[in-house]
Structure formats: C-alpha cells, structure tokens
N, C-alpha and C positions, 0 to 999 in steps of 0.2 A: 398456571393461573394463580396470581396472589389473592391471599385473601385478607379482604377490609373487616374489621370488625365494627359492630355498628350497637349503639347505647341509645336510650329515647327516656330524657328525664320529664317525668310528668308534673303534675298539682297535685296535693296530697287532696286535692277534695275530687272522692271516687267520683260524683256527677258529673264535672268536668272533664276527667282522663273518658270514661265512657263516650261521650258528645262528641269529644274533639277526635276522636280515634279514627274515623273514617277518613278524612282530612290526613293525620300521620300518614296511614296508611298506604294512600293514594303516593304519596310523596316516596316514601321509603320505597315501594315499588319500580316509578320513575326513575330514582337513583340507581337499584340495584340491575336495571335495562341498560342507563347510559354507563356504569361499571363495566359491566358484563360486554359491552361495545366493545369497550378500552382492553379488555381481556382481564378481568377481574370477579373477584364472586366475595359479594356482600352479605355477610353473615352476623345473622342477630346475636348479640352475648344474652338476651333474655330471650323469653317465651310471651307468646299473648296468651293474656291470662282468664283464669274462667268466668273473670269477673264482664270478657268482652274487652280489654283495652290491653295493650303490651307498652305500658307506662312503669318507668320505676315509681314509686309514688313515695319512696319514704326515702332515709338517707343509710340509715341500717340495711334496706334492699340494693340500694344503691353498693354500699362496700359489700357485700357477701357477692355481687355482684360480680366485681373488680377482683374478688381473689380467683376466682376462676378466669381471669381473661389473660393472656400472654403480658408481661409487663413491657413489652419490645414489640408488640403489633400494632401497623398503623389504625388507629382511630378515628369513627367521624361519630358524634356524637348530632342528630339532626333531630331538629325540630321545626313543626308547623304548629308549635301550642306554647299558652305560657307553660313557663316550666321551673321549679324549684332547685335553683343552681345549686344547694348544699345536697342534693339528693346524690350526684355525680362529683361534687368538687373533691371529696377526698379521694377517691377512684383517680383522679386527672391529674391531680398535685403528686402519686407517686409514679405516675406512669413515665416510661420512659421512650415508650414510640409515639411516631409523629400523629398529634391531634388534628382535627378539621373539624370547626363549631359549623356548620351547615342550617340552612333556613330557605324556605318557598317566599318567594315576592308577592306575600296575597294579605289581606286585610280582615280574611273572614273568623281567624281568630288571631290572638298577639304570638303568631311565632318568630318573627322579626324583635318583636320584645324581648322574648324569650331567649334568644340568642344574643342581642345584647348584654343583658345582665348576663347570661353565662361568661362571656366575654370581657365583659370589668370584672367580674368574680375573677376572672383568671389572672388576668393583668396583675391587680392586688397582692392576689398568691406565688406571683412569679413565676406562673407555669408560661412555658412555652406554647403559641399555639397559633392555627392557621383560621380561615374565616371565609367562608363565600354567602353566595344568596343568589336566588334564580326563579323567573316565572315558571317556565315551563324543562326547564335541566338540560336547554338543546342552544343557548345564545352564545357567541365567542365569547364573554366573560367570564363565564360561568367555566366552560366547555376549556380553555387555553388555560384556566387555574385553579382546576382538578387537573388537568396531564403534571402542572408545574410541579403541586402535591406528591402528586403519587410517585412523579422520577424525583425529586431530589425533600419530599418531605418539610417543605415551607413555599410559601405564596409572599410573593413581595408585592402589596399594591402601591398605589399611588398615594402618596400624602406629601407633594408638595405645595398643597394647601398650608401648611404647618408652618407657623415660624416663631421665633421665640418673641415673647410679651417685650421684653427690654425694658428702656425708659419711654416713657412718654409723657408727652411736653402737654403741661397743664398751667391754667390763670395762678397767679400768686396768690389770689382766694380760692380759688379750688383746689388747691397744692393743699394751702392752710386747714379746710373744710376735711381733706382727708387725712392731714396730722391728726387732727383735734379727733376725730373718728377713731383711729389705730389707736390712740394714747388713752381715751375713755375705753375700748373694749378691756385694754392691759391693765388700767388703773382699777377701774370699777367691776370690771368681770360681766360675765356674764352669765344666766342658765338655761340649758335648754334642758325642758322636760320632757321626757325618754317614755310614752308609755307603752312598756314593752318594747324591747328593743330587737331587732334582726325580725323583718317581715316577708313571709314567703322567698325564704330562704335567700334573699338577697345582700350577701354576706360583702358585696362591695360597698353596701351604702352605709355601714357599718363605719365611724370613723376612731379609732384605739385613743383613750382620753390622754395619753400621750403626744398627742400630734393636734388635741387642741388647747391644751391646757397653757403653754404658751403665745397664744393668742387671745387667752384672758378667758377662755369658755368650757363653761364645767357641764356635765352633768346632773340633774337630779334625775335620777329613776324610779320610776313611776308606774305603778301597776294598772293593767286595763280592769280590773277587779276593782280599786278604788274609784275609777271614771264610773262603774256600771254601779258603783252603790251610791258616789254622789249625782250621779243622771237620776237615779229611781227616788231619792230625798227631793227633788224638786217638783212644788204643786205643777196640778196642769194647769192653773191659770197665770202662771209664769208663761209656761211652754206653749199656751196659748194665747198670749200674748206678742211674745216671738213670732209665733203663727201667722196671726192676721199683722203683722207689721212687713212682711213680707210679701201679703197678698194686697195691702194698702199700695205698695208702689209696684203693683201691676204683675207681683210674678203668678205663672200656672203650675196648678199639679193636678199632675193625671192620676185624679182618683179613682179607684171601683173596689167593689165589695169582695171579695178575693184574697185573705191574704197572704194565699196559698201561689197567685199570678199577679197580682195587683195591688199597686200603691194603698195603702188606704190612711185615711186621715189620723187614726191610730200610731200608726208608722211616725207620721210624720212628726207628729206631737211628741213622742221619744226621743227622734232626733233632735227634736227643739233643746228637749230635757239634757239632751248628752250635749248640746252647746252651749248650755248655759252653765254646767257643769263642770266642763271646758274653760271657760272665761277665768270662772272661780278656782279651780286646780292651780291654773296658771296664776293668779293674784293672788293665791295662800304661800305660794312654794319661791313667788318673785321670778319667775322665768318669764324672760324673753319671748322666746320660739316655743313651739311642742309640736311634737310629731305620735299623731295616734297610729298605732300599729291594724288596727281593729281585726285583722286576719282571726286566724286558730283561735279558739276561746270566745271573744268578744263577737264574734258573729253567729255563732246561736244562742247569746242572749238577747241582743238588739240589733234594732232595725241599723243597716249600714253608716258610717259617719262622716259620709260623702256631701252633703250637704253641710253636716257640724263644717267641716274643714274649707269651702267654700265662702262659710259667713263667716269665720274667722279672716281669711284672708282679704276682707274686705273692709278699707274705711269706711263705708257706710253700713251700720251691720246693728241688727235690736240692740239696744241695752240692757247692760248686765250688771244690777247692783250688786257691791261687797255686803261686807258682813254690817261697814258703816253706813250703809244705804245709798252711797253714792254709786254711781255709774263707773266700769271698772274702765280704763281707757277707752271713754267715750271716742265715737269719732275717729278712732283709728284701730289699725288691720292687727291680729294678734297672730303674728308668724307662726303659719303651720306647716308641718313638711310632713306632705302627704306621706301614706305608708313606710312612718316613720325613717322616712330615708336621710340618713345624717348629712350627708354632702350635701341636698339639695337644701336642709335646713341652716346651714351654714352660709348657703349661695343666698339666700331669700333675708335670714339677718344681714348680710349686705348689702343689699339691695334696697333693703328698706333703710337702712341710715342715709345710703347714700341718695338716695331720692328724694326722700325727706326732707334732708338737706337744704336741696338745691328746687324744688317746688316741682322734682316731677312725679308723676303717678308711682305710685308704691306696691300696686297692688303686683304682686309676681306669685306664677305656678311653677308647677314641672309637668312638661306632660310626656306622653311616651310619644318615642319615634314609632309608631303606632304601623306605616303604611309611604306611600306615596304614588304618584301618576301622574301621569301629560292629563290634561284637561279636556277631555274629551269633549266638550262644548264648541270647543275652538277659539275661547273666549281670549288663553291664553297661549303664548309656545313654551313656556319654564316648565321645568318638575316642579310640582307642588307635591308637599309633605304633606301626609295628613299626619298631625301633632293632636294625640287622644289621650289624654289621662282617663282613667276608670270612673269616672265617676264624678269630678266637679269642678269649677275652677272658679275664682270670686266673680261677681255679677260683672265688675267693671269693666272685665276682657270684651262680655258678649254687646254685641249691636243692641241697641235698647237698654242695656245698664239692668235692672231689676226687671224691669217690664218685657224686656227680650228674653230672658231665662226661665225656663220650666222644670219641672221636676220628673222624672218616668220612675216606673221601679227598676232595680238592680235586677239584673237576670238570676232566677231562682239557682240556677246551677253554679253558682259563685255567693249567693247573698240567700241561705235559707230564711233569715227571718225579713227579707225586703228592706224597705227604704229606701227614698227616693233620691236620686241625682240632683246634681244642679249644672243644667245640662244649656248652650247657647252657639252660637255661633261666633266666634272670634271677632271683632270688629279690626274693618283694615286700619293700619297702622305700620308706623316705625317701632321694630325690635330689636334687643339687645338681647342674643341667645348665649348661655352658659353651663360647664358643667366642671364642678368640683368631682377631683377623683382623686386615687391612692394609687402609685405607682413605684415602688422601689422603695417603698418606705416613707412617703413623703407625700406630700397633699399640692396639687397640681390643681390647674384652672384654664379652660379651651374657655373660647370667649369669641362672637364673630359678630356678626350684623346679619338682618335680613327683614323681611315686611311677611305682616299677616293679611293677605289680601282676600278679595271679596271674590268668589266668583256665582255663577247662576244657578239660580235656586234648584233648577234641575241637578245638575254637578255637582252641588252642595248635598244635594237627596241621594246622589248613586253612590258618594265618598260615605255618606252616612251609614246606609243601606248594607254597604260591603265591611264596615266593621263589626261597632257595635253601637245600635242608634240611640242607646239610651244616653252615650257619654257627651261629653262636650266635643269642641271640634275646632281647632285652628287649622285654615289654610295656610302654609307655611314655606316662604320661598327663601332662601338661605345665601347671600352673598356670597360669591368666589369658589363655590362647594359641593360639588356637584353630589350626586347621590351616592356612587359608588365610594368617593372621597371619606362621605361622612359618615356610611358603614364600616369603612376601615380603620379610619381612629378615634372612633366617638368611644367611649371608654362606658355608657352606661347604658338602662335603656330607657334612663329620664333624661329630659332635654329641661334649662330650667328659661323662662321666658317674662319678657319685662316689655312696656311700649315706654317710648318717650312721645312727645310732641311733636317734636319731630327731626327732624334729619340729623341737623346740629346735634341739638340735646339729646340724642338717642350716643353720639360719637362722644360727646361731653361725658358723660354717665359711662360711655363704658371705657372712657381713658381713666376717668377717676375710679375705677371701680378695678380696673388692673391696677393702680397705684397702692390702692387698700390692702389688695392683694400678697403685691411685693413687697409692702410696707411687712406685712404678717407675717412673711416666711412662706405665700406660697409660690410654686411654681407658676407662670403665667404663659399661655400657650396665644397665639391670635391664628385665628381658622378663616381664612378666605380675604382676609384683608391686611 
C-alpha cells in the first residue's frame, strides 16, 4: 500500500480555520476511503490541533512542516477552505514528488478559491503540479484522474479551449484609439498605489516592478496605516454626507444595534471616511489605480473596505473635494483592485482606457470563481458560474444600478470590526471576462466571452444561500468553456469582468483590448472563442 502524504493550508484568522474545519474534515475523510479503494493510505504530515482545526495557519508552520515530510513523496495538498497559498508555497517549490492541488465542488465556503490561487501561486513559481475537483470523490472525472495521478504522477486535462491571442483585425480608428493608449501609458507613466502589498498570502497577484515598468507603470507604496489615519482626520459630516448620497438614490443597509453581528450606522460612516480618504491618497500621490489590501492589520482597526472599493469603482460615486475644493475626478470610476491584487489592477486600468475611449461602460471587477451548477429551476440547460467576490462590486453591474444594491455586514469570522458589503444581483448582459497572470517570467492574458444572465428569484436565493449571502453575485455562463476547461487553465482564483452593450461591442472591446495587450508586451491567450 502506497502512501499519499496529505498538507491542509488554512487562514491565518484562527475563527475561520475553526468554522471551516468540519467541512475539511468531512472531505479529507471521503478522500482517504476512495484512496484506500484504489489500495492506498492517506496520511496527514500535520496533526489536528488543540485549538479544534488541523489547518497550517502560518507559513513558518507551514516549512517546519515540510522538513519533516519525504522530499520524493507523492502529495495532495486539499482544500474545502480559503486558504493562504504562502503558508505551503515554500514547502511545494522545493519538493520534488508528484503534487495534486485537490478541492470539493461545493459553495459553502471558498475552497474552489482556494485552490485556485494555490494553483497560480504555483504556475508563477514554476513548480510542477496536478489539479482535480469533485462533488462527491465517486464521478469518472474525478475517479479516471486520481488513478492517472497516482500511476504515472501528472493529469493531462483538456484545454483545447486555448489558442493563441495572435493579430486581430481592428477599424483604422480603433487600431489608432489603441496606439494612442500604449504610447500615452509609455510616455506619461503611470501609478498604481500599492496599499500593502501581498494579501492573504496570494503571492500570484503579486506583479515584480520589473515586468511593469516597461509598460510605463510604476509603483508608489503605500501603507494601510496612512489610509487609517487619513480615514480617522475626515469629519463625520463629510462621511455623512457620502452616506445619505447613497441612500438619496435608493441604496439599503441592514442596520441593527450589534456591533458585535450587525451592521451598524457607525460602521458605515468609517467606511464613508476610509473612501473619502481613498479618493485623496490617490490625488495627493497622482495614481491611477489603487488596490487596498485591508487584510492583517487594517481589519481590526476598521470597519471592512468593501464598500470603500465598490464606490470607487463606479462613475457614479459622492464627491470628493481636493485640498483645492474642487471635486477630485468628479463623475468617473477611480480603479480599484480589490485585495490589492496586481494583475487584476493592471486588467481594470485597461479596461478603463479602453472603454472610455470608445463610450462603453467602464465600470469592471474581479470576482472569485466562487462555485457553479445546472439551474435547478429548469429555467436554464448551461452551467452557470456563480462569479462572488467578497464583498462588493460597483453599483452599475447590479439590476437597479444604486437602488438595486444593499449593504449586510461582513461575516464576524473574517471582518472583526464589521462593515457592510455592497452587495446586488449582476444585471444580464454581454461580458468580456479576463485574467492577467505570470507564467514563466512573463505576464500573460486568457480573454473570452460570455453573458451574465438573469435566472429566478428562487435559484438566485439557493446560489446565494449556498455561498456567502452577504457578497455580491454574478450569474455567469462562459462561451466555448466548459467548467472542467476553465478549472484547468484559469491561472487565478479572480476572474476580472466587464459588460459591453452589446454583442458587437463586447467583440469590439475585447479585440481592442488584446491589441493593447500585445502592443505592451503581453502574452494574449483567447479561451473558448
């Protein structure tokens, strides 16, 4: 009987490793039955620890971990949690037997996420490594690539989805429209501000100023410590201001007295303060983009900046006067990359030139490959994705625009001091989905098509239900890609998401958008079309 050795990287926030532990558990068990079928015995490199959870939770436990383990024994390293890829990545990077990133098909916490990001952290790193995912650890998918694993030590899936970006044929003004883009980023530069950089441990979204400095875009680095002292210098009739201008065009927030479980108006007014704060950082320092990290640190002093980053990313958003009194780019989106994830801020400054541009909608997220499922309604036959970021996306994605959008609190077990979401239903539409990544030393671009559709209110309740109901929510059907496709070479575990108007201009936008691309240096990949 061979033996599998088995790793389980956790959240460094003990609340969550506790919570999610049953869920691990339950999985790791399943696994170590259908091993045990095959004639194998799955054996933990850690212990469950007294704390209640068998999570590494740090990256120092992580290597003391790793010197104990065979550097030649096959590995699966699984998860049904999010999970902090730098806790395991150095453990992975010197090992020399065959890995399996392993993950449950289920939505009730991000371990599908989690395994994601493990999985571009690796890519990145140039480690070798294999990859499955499974409902229940009994389907031919699953079952035909674990035997593949085990007898020869790698899984080939399918990605004839893939084919290379190339040329593509563009109007002699929209050629023009993206010279004049590449040439202004080279000439004029750019800044994204960085505050705090590497959040929960997601070392792929990380991009080395090496690999953007010749595409004209620098750095300024920016501490979460100066956002929380320029948030706390702002009156509250500022912040309250912001406040009711938001509840002026119709949006909710689920307040209650709590704010130990519940949103409270307190809350909220902080985060007004941290966006207003926001606005200004960004127009003292002249950056472009900024990505708040808000992770470690900045979350037990304020309420979450889930919200901050959703009115940012919207043209329509309060006003924020400078030092001169004027309004600081009134009337338009100030590019945020959520949890400070570089690539995705990269994606989203281009996104916004190029839309810009040409008069389409500007407003782009990223959200996590969160889940997906057949429609249980019947309404529809496609896999629908459910496409969740944590916590917020600009108004203009959700049905109802401001009026559609509400606010819940952040689950206490990830958000101790609260703060509320900006939380909606995706309105249907034509998307342009994309994801900057780091492969080989070198910055790469998957790019496809696909609609965010509407389905029934019931459906939209059970998808919610089964994640996490406080976050936002795109239904998300994906052109030419099937699920298993885009488990196997989606390189992140953020997906980044644009609408056009439609059909044409969604194909308009993202030919010009691969041009910008390959104009810059980077790789261009096209997924399902």
């Amino acid at each position: 009987m061979t033996e599998i050795i088995l790793v389980a990287s956790g959240d460094l926030r003990e609340s969550a490793n506790v919570q999610c532990w049953p869920t691990q558990k339950a999985m790791e068990d399943r696994l170590a039955e259908v091993l045990a079928g095959m004639g194998h015995r799955l054996t933990r490199a850690h212990p469950v620890k007294p704390e209640g959870h068998g999570f590494i939770a740090t990256q120092r436990e992580g290597m003391d971990i790793f010197r104990g383990i065979d550097p030649d024994a096959p590995i699966i390293v699984a998860e049904a949690v999010w999970q902090y890829s730098h806790h395991v990545l150095a453990g992975l990077v010197s090992h020399r037997g065959p890995i399996l990133t392993l993950a449950n098909w289920e939505g009730e916490w991000p371990g599908l996420v989690g395994l994601l990001n493990l999985n571009g952290s690796l890519v990145k790193a140039g480690v070798k490594f294999s990859s499955l995912w499974s409902r229940n650890f009994d389907d031919d998918f699953f079952l035909s690539g674990l035997r593949e694993w085990l007898e020869t030590g790698t899984i080939n899936h399918d990605t004839s989805h893939v084919r290379d970006g190339g040329d593509v044929t563009l109007s002699d003004a929209d050629a023009a429209t993206v010279a004049a883009i590449a040439d202004s980023l080279r000439r004029d530069k750019v800044i994204f501000g960085i505050f705090d950089e590497g959040c929960m441990g997601m070392y792929n979204a990380i991009i080395p100023d090496e690999l953007l400095m010749p595409l004209g875009i620098y750095k300024e680095r920016l501490s979460q410590s100066a956002l929380y002292f320029a948030a706390k210098q702002v009156p509250e009739a500022e912040a309250r201001a912001a406040y009711e201008w938001m509840l002026a065009r119709g949006m909710t927030f689920n307040l209650g007295r709590d704010p130990v479980n519940d949103l409270t108006e307190d809350q909220v007014l902080d985060q007004c303060r941290m966006y207003i704060a926001a606005v200004r950082l960004a127009d003292q320092f002249g950056c472009e983009a900024i990505g708040i990290q808000y992770q470690q640190g900045l979350k037990d002093l304020l309420p979450a900046s889930d919200l901050v980053e959703g009115m940012l990313n919207n043209d329509a958003r309060p006003d924020v006067t400078g030092a001169d009194g004027k309004p600081i780019r009134p009337g338009q989106a100030i590019v945020h990359f959520n949890e400070v994830d570089e690539c995705a801020g990269l994606d989203g400054l281009m996104i916004n030139r190029v839309h810009r541009a040409v008069g389409q909608p500007v407003e782009n997220t990223l959200h996590d490959l969160r889940w997906g499922d057949a429609d249980l309604s019947g309404s529809r036959d496609d896999f629908i994705w459910v496409f969740e970021i944590s916590g917020a996306v600009p108004p203009a994605h959700n049905e109802g625009g401001w009026a559609g959008s509400e606010s819940l609190r952040q689950p206490p077990m990830f958000f101790p001091a609260g703060g509320g979401t900006l939380k909606g239903v995706a309105k249907p539409g034509e998307i342009v989905w994309s994801r900057i990544f780091i492969e080989g030393g070198a910055l790469h671009m998957d790019m496809g098509r696909g609609q965010a559709v509407s389905l029934p209110a019931e459906e939209t309740e059970r998808r919610c239900r089964a994640t996490n109901y406080e976050w936002p929510i795109m239904h998300g059907v994906l052109t030419g890609v099937t699920r298993d496709q885009m488990m196997a070479r989606h390189r992140a575990n953020h997906i980044q998401v644009v609408y056009a108007t439609s059909p044409e201009e969604a194909d308009r936008t993202l030919a010009m958008r691969a041009a910008l691309a390959r104009d810059l240096g980077i790789k261009v990949h096209f997924c399902g079309i």
